[in-house]
Structures are given as C-alpha cells and as structure tokens.
C-alpha positions in Angstrom: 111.9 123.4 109.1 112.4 121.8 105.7 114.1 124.3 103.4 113.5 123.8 99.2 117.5 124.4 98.2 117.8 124.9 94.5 121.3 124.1 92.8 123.4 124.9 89.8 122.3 123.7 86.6 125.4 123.4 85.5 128.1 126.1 86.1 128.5 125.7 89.7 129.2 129.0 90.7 125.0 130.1 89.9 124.6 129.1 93.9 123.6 131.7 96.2 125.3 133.1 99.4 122.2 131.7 101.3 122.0 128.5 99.8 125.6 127.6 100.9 124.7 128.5 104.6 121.6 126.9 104.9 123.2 123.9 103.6 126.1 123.8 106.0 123.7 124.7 109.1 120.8 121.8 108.5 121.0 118.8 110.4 120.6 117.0 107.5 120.7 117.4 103.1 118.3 115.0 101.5 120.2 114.1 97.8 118.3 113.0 94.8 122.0 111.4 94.4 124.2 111.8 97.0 126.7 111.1 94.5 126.6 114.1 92.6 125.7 116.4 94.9 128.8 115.1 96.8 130.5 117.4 94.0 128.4 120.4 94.8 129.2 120.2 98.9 132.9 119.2 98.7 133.6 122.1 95.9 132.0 124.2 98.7 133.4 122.5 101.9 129.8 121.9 103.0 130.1 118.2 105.6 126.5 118.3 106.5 125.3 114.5 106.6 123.3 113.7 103.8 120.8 110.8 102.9 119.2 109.4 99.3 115.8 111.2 98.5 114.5 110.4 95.0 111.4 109.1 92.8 112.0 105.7 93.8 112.3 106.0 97.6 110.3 109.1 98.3 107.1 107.2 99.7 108.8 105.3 101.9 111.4 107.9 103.1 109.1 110.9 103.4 107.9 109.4 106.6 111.3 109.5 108.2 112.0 112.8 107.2 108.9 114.4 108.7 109.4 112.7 111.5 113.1 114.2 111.9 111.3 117.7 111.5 108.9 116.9 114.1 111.8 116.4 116.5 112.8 119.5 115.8 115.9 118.9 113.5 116.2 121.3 109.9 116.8 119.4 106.6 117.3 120.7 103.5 116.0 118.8 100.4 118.2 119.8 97.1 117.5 118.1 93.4 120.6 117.0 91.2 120.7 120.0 89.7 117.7 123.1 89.9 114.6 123.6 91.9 113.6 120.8 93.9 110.0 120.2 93.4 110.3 121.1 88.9 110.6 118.3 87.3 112.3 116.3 90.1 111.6 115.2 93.8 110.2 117.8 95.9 106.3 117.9 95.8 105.4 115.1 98.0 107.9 115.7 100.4 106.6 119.6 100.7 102.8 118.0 100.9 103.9 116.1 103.7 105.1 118.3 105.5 102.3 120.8 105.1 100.2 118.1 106.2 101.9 117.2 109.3 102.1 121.0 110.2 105.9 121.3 109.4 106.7 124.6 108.0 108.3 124.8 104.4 110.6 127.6 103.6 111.7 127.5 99.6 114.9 129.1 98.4 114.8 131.2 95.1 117.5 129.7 92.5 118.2 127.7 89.7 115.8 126.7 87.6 116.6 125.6 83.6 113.7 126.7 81.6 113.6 130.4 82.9 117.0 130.9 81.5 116.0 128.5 78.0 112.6 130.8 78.3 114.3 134.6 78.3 117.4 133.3 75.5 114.8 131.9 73.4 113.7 134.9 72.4 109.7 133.8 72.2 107.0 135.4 73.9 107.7 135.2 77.4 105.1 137.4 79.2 102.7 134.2 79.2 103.6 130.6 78.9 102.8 126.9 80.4 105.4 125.0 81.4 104.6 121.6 80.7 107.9 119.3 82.1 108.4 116.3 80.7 105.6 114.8 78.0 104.4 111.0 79.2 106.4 108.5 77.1 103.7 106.3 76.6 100.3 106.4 77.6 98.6 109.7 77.0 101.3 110.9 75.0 98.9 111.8 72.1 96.3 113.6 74.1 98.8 116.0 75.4 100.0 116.7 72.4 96.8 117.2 71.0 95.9 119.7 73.7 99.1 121.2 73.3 98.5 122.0 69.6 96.0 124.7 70.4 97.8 126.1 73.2 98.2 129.8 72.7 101.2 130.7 75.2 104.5 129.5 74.3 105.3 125.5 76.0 108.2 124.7 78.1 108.8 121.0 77.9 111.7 119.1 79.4 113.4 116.3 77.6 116.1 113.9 77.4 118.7 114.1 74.8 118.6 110.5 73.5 114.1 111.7 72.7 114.8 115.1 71.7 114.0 114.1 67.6 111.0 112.2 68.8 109.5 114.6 70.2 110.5 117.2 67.9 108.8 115.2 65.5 105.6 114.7 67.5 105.6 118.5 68.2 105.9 119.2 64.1 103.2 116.8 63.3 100.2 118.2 65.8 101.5 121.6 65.9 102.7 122.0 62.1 106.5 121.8 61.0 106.3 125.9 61.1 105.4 126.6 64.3 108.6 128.9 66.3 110.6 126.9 68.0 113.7 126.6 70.3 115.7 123.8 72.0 118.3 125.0 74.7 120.7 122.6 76.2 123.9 122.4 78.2 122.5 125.7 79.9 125.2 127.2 82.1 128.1 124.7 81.2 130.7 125.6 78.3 129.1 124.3 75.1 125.8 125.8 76.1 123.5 126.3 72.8 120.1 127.7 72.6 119.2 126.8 68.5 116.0 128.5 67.4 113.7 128.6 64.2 110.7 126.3 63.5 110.0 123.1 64.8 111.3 121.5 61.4 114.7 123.5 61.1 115.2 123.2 64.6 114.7 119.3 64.0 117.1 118.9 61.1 119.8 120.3 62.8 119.9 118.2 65.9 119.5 115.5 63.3 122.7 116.3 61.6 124.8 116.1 65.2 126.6 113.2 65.8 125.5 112.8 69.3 123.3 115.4 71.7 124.4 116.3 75.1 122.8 117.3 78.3 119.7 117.8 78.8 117.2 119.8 76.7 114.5 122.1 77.2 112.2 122.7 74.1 110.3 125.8 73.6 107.2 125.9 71.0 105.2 129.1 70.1 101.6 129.4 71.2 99.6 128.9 68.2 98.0 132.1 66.5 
C-alpha cells in the first residue's frame, strides 16, 4: 500500500491523528527532503526509515519503490510541506503504482491554497487552480488563456517572482482585476493582502524583502 501523507504547511501542529500513525507504522517514508521532514518526525518521535523522493530522482526511484510495494512492504510518500501530488512529487509515483496494480490510499490534509482560497475572501464556489505559471516558454499563452478565465485562479509562486508575475497578471488581466496574495500561511507572520492586482503589487513592492511562499488569487473576469 502506498499512502499519499499530507503535512503542515507551516504550523506543525495542522497534522492529523492518522497521519502520525500511518507514518510511524510504514515500512518506509519517501522525503521530498529528508532533511526537513527530519523536523516534522523527530518533533513527533516518528523513527520510520526514510529515503529521498523528489523532481529530480522520481523516474529513476519510482521503480524501486513499486517494487518494495509489490513485496508487500507499506510506504508512505509525504511532500515538504502539503499534499503530495499539488504542486510537488506525487503524481507519477501514484501512476505507477496504479499501473503496476498497487493500491493508493490518499490522506486528507494540508493543502496551501484552500486555506489562501476561503481568507481571500473571492468567489470560492468555482475556481481553477492553476500551480505554478511556466517561467519561460509558454508563459504568455497561459496568461493569455488565463485573462478570460471566469472563476477565480489559484497560482503558486515563489517570493523572489511574486512582482513578476503580479505584473504579468495586471497587464493581460487589467491592473483592476480583485486580487489577493497570501503567504507565510499557518506560520506567525502569516498575511493574506487583498485589493486589485495593482494595489496588491505596490505593496509587496514597498517591502524590503518577501518571505515564504505565496499563493496568488485573481478574480474570474466578468
């Protein structure tokens, strides 16, 4: 059995009951870092073995894994912080194992834009969730597709590209479109800033330096 583990965000006590058991009884934790989720299992005394499993290895490491499940073994596969499988390793690990007839069990948890999505305060009955935007090639076409979108867009981004893209948003989808960036969710200087894309934009401009990771929220257009 491979189990999907989510993990905190941030505040490390958003971890559920069954999250902490199923990590201490698998035979084995695959880490997106085992570095940093060496924080997560020692805060809650979990000495399962664990084993690297990210972007750059999953091809080659997949393999081993299923084959570990096929022997009968249980490993759980947890991200550096949220949902495996959103934004982070997960899918072709789970496609693998579906395909080799291993089941998949997925733990409900942690996951940043839901929280970013109800604090934002924009429609939240229907939206796309959209990750991270390509950095280069086919960044413009997204964008242009996005400009017509008419359910609010969940993007992921990094702190150091958070004007960039702010900017890209306020050129295709106009500098007044509703907007909202939430960052540091969960941890103690957590902020959610809404207004337009062009207010939002001048104020993360003014800050010295942003933190954390950021998940940017733009109204569907009219």
């Amino acid at each position: 059995m491979l189990y999907l583990v989510p993990t905190p965000i941030g505040n490390l006590e958003d971890i559920t009951y069954r999250a902490v058991r199923v990590l201490k009884e698998v035979d084995l934790i695959a880490c997106e870092d085992t570095r940093t989720s060496g924080v997560l299992l020692s805060h809650y005394d979990i000495d399962t073995a664990t084993t690297s499993y990210h972007e750059h290895n999953e091809r080659k490491k997949a393999p081993q894994l299923v084959a570990r499940l096929r022997a009968g073994q249980a490993i759980a596969l947890i991200s550096d912080a949220g949902t495996p499988g959103i934004s982070d390793p997960g899918f072709y690990l789970a496609r693998a194992c579906w395909e080799a007839d291993v089941a998949v069990t997925a733990l409900p948890g942690p996951t940043a834009f839901v929280p970013a999505l109800t604090a934002s305060a924009l429609p939240s009955d229907r939206f796309v969730f959209e990750g991270f935007l390509p950095k280069k090639k086919g960044r413009q076409t997204r964008l242009a597709t996005l400009a017509d979108e008419p359910r609010t867009i969940v993007l992921y981004e990094a702190p150091y590209r958070l004007l960039r893209t702010l900017d890209d948003l306020a050129e295709h989808c106009g500098p007044d479109r509703p907007a909202a960036v939430a960052r540091e969710l969960t941890k103690k200087f957590e902020e959610v800033r809404r207004g337009t894309l062009q207010s939002v934009r001048s104020y993360f401009a003014t800050q010295d330096k942003v933190r954390g990771e950021c998940v940017v929220l733009v109204g569907g257009a009219e």
